[in-house]
N, C-alpha and C positions, 0 to 999 in steps of 0.2 A: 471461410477457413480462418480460424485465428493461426500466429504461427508466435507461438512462443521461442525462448529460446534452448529449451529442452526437445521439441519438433512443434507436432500442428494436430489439433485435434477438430478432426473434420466432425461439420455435422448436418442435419439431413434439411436441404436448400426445399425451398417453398417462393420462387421467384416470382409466381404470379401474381403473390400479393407482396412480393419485397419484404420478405422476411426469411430466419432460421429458425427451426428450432431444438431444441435439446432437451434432455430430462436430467431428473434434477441431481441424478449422478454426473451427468457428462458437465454439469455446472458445476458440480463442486471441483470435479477433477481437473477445469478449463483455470479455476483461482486458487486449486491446492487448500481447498479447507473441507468440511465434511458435510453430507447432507444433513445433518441435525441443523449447520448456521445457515446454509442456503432457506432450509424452509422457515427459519424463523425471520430472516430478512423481507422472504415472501409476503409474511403475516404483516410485518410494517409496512411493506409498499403498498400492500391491497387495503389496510386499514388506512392510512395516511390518504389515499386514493391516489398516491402518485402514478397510478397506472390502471386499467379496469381489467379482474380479474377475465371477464369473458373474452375481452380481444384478445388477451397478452396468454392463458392459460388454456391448453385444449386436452381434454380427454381421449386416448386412442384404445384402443383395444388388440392385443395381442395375442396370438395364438401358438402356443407350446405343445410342442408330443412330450408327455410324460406316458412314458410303458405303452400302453396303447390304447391312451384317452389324449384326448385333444384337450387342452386345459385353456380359456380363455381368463388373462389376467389383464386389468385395467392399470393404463399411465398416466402420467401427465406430462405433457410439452410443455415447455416453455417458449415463446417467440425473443428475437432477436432485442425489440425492448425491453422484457424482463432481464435477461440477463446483462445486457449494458446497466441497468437499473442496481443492480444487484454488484455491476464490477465499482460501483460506483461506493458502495457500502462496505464492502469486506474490508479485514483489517489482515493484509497477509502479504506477501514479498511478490508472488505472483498477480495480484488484485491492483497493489502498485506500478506494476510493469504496464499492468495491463492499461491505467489510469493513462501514465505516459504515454502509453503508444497510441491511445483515443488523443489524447489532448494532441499530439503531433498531427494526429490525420487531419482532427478536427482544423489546425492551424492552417496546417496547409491547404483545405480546400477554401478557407475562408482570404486567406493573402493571396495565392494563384489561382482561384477561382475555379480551381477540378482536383481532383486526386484520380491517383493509374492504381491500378490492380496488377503489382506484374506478374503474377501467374495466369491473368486472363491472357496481358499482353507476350507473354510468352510463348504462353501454347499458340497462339493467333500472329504469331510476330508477321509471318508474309500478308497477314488480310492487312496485319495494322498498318505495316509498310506500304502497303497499295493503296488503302483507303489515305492516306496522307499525300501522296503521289496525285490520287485521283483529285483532290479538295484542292490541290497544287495548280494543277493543268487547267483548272478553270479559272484562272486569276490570269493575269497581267503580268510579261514576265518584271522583276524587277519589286513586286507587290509588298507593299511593308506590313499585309498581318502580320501577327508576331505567331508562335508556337503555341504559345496558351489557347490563345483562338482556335486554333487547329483541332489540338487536341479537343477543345470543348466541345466542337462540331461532330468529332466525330462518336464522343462521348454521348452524344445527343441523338444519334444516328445507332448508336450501340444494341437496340432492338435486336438488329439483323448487320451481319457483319458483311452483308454482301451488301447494302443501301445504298452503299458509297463508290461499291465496286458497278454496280448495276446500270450507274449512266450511262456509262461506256458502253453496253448492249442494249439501250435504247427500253432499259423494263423500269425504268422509275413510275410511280402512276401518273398519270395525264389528268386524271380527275378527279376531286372530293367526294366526297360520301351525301353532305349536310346540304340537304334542298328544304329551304327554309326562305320565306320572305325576312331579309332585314331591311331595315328605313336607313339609305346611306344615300344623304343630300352631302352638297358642299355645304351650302349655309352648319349641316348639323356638326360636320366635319370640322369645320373652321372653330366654331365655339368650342367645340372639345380644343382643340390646337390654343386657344387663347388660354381659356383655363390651366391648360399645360405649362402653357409660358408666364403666365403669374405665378403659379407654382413655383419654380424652377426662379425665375426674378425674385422672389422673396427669399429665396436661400444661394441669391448672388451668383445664379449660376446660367443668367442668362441676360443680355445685353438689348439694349434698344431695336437692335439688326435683326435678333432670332426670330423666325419666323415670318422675317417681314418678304410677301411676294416679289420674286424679281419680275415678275410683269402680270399685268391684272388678269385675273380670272386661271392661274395656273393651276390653284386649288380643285377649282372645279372641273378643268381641262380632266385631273388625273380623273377626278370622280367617274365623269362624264365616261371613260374610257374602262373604266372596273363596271360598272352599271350597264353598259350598252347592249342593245338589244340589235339582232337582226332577223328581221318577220318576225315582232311580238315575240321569238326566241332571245333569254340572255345570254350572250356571248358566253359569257362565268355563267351557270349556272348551279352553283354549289358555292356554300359559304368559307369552303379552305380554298378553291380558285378567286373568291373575290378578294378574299386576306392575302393569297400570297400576291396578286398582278398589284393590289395597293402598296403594300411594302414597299417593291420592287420599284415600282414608278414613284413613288414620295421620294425614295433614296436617289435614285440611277439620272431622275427625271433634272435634280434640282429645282426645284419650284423656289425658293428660300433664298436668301441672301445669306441666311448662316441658318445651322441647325438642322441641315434637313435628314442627315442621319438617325438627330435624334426625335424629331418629327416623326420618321418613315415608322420607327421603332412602337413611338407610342401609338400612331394612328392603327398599326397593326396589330396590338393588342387590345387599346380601344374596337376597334372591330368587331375579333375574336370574343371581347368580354359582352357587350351589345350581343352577340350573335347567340350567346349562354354556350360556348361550342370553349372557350379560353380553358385549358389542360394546365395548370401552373409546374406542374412534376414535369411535362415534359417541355413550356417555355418558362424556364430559369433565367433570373436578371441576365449570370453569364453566358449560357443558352445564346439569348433576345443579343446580348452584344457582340457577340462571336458572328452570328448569322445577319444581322446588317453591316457589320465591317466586311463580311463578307460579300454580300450583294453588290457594296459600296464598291469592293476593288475588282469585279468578278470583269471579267471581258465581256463586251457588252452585244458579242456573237452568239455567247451563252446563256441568253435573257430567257429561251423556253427551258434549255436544263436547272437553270437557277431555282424559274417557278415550280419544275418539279422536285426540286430539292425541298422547296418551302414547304410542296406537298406533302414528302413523305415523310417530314419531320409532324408533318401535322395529324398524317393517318393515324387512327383509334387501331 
């Protein structure tokens, strides 16, 4: 829903693939200009190729009683990238507004690292209330996440607006989907972990100490403990229970003299990304940080809800 400041002109949601779309009247009436400039703006984005006419453009079919024949007339959709494409182009008072109020979302999710819907959080205020409540109870009392965190988690969780409410009745999932061989040694583990910290040393943002073992063989201790097997069974046997128990112990374990947050972080999208199973839409940098600050402060009674938290943020 866009909401202007004349009201809001609703239009028909397509969330499974995270888009809207509109026709090309509802676009001209959403910038106040008229379908003759809509479709000529079309003709430059799709010439230009700032967009591809088949993702962005979908033909529907419609069907009208006239008298007593069924008339079937042809439309076209627009998706929710054409038309930001197009607010982006117009020359109009409302196309302006519109301008501004992208550039403010835009801002904000780029300095706070999320933006709210509050019509979703409205109509849902007691789930959102609980689910903050519930991301609460698992922490330490006294726990210095901040809000943004919060929010981001549960942003993250936003699938299903019970996810969060759901530990509390014991229905989170226990177990991953992805039975897959991955090759996860220490020795492979560790070289990714160096790499990281060269990285991270050359843009001044990591010190002699990062990464350095507080006592030998802890690296491999965690491995040793994600990988283990009991009767030729692996304890983990799914590649989102081996991603989350590694996270979890990189971070909670402290292996590290410094860094192990950010360690826990990378080894667990390293993982994921090795595993070909890494979802980037649904672990976002903010995501990725909100969820091991999380881990980091979580009470450490809560270590089986934790991993199924990892879980079900990881469930396809």
């Amino acid at each position: 829903m866009y909401q202007a400041k004349s009201g809001a002109i609703e239009l028909r949601g397509d969330f499974g693939n995270e888009t809207i779309w509109a026709t090309q009247a509802q676009i001209a009436e959403i910038f106040n200009t008229t379908p003759q400039n809509i479709t000529l703006h079309f003709k430059n984005i799709y010439s230009e190729r700032e967009l591809e006419r088949k993702a962005t453009c979908k033909e529907f079919l419609q069907v009208q009683k006239e008298g007593n024949r069924n008339v079937e007339r042809a439309f076209q959709l627009y998706s929710l990238d054409a038309i930001i494409a197009v607010g982006y182009r117009i020359n109009s008072k409302r196309a302006t507004q519109f301008r501004q109020w992208a550039t403010k979302t835009l801002k904000q999710h780029i300095t706070r690292g999320y933006t709210i819907n509050p019509a979703v959080v409205k109509k849902n205020y007691g789930e959102f209330q609980k689910a903050v409540e519930n991301i609460r109870h698992l922490l330490p009392s006294g726990g210095g996440i901040d809000n943004a965190s919060v929010v981001e988690l549960i942003s993250a969780f936003a699938d299903t607006w019970l996810s969060l409410e759901a530990y509390d009745e014991e229905r989170l999932p226990e177990k991953g989907i992805t039975k897959k061989s991955v090759a996860l040694t220490a020795e492979y583990l560790e070289r990714a972990l160096v790499d990281f910290k060269t990285s991270l040393a050359a843009k001044g943002e990591a010190t002699e100490l990062f990464g350095a073992e507080r006592h030998a063989h802890a690296v491999s201790g965690i491995v040793g403990n994600v990988m283990q097997s009991f009767g030729g069974t692996p304890v983990y046997n799914t590649v989102e229970e081996k991603a989350a128990h590694l996270l979890y112990f990189m971070v909670k374990n402290h292996p590290f003299v410094d860094g192990n947050k950010r360690s826990g972080a990378y080894s667990f999208i390293w993982f994921l990304n090795q595993a070909g199973v890494l979802d980037r839409s649904k672990i976002t940098p903010a995501t990725l940080t909100a969820l091991t600050l999380f881990v980091a402060e979580s009470n450490a009674k809560h270590k089986e809800k934790m991993v199924r938290l990892i879980l079900q943020l990881l469930k396809k």
